[in-house]
N, C-alpha and C positions, 0 to 999 in steps of 0.2 A: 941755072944755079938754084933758081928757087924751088925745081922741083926735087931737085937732088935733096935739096934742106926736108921738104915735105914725107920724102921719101925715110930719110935718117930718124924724123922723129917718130914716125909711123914704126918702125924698127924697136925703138927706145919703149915707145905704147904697149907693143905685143910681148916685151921681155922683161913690163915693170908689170901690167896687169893680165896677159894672157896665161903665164903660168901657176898661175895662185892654186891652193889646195882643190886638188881632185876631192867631187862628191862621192858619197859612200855610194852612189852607183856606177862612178867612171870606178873606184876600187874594188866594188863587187866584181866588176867587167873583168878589170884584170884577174883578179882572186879567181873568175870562174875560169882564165882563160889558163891560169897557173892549174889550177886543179882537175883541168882537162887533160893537160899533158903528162900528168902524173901514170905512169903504166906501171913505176915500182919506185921503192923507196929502202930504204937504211937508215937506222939511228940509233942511240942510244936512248932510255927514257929512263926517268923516275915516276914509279909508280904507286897512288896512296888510293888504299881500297879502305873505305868507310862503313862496316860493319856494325852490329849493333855494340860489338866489345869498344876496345881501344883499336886507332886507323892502322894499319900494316902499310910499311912502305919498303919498296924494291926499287934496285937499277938493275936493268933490266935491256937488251939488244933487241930488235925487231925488226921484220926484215917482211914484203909483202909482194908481190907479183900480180898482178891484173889476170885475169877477172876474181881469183875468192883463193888465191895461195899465201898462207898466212905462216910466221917462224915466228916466236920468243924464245928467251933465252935468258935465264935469271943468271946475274951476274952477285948480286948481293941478295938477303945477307947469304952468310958463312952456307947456313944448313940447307939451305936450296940452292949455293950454285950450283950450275952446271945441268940445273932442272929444262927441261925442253919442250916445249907445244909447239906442235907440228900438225895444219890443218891443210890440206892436197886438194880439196875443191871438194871432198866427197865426204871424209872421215877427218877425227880428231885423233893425235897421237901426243898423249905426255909422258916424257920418258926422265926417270931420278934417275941417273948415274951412281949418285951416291948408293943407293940403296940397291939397285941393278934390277929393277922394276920400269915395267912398259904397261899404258892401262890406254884403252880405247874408249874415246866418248861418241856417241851413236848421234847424239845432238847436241851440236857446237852451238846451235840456236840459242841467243839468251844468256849464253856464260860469262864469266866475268873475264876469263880469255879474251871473246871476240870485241865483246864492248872493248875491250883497251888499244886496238887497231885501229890508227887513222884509216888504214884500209876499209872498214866497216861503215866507218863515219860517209867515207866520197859515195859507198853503194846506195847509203839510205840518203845523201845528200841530191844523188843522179836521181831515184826513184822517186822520192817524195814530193809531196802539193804544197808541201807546209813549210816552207824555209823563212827564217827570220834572219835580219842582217842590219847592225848598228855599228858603231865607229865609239869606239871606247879607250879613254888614255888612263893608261897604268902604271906608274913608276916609272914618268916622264918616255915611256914610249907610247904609242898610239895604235891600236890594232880594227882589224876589222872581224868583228863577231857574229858567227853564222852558227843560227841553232835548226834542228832539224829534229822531227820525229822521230822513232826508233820504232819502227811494225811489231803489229805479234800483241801491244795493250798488255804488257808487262810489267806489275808492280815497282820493281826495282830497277827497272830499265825504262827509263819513259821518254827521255830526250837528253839530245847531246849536243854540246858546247863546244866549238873548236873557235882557240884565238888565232887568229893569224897576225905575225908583225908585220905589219906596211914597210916597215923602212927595208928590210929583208926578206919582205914578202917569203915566205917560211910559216910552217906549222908553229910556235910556241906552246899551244897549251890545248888539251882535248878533256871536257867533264862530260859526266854521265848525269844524271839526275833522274830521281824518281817519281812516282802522282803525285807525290807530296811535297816535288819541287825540291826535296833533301840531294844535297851534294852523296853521291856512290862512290864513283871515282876519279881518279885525275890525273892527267899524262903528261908530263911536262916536257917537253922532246929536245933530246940533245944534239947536235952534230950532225943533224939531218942532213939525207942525202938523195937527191935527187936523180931517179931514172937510172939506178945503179943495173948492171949486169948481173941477175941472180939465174944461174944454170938450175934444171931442176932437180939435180943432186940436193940442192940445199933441204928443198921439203921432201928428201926422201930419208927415213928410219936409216940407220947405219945396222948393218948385220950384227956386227958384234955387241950391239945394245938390248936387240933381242934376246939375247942367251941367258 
């Protein structure tokens, strides 16, 4: 009987004090094992680029494929929707439907296209020496914040900032930042969606866009 008792409380021990808050490295562990499994993503975002003028801000779809296949897709405002950047692993493609214009960018390197891809973020996150990672509470949620370098010693691209929410374990929030440590820009991700099925029709130009 009494070891039955020893047993019970031992029980009671490991479910009042064995599950207490995970350290920011048992949730880095998770976080890294989430963003390993990552091969493609879906979402929505709002987008605020921080220019020398006043900040421009977009909603905006985005769509990414493993290893460097990249889609946006302005939804707002008014005079750019329907605008499209399209990067195939090799070339850059952005296409105004409005205007019935297709323009090629030779290097995607460094644009403020590519910085706005979590997709970019997991490449320089995989490559990089330099990763920093703290545990930060924000309007009573709690995330875990992983910055990392950005290659290439780029004035205006100098390191990136992705929140992640604990409770949802999900992307929430991706900043750019420059030498000067100045916020660039900022992704606030909506509706995210994990290891979605993207054919690779998506990153290919539609014929009729060309004309």
């Amino acid at each position: 009987m009494k070891y039955h008792k020893i047993v019970f409380i031992m029980v009671i021990v490991v479910i009042l004090f064995g599950c207490g808050p995970k350290t920011d490295q048992e949730l880095f562990y998770d976080v890294q094992k989430m963003i390993n499994r990552i091969d493609s993503y879906g979402c929505e975002a709002e987008i605020t680029v921080k220019g020398n003028l006043n900040p421009e801000t977009y909603i905006v779809k985005q769509w990414f494929r493993k290893p460097d296949k990249f889609k946006l897709e302005v939804v707002k405002p008014d005079s750019l929707k329907g605008k499209i950047t399209i990067y195939d692993g090799q070339k850059a493609s952005i296409i105004h439907p409005q205007i019935n214009q297709v323009w090629f960018m030779e290097n995607f390197q460094h644009s403020d296209e590519q910085n706005m891809f979590l997709g970019y973020f997991l490449q320089n996150y995989l490559e990089s020496e330099n990763v920093e990672i703290h545990r930060e509470k924000k309007e009573e949620e709690t995330y875990l914040v992983i910055d990392t370098e950005i290659p290439g010693n780029h004035v205006y691209f100098h390191m990136q900032r992705l929140w992640i929410n604990v409770d949802r374990m999900e992307p929430a929030l991706l900043q750019v930042f420059d030498v000067k440590d100045q916020l660039r820009i900022e992704v606030k991700y909506l509706n995210f969606q994990y290891n979605p099925k993207l054919e690779d029709q998506l990153f290919t130009i539609k014929e009729s866009l060309m004309k």
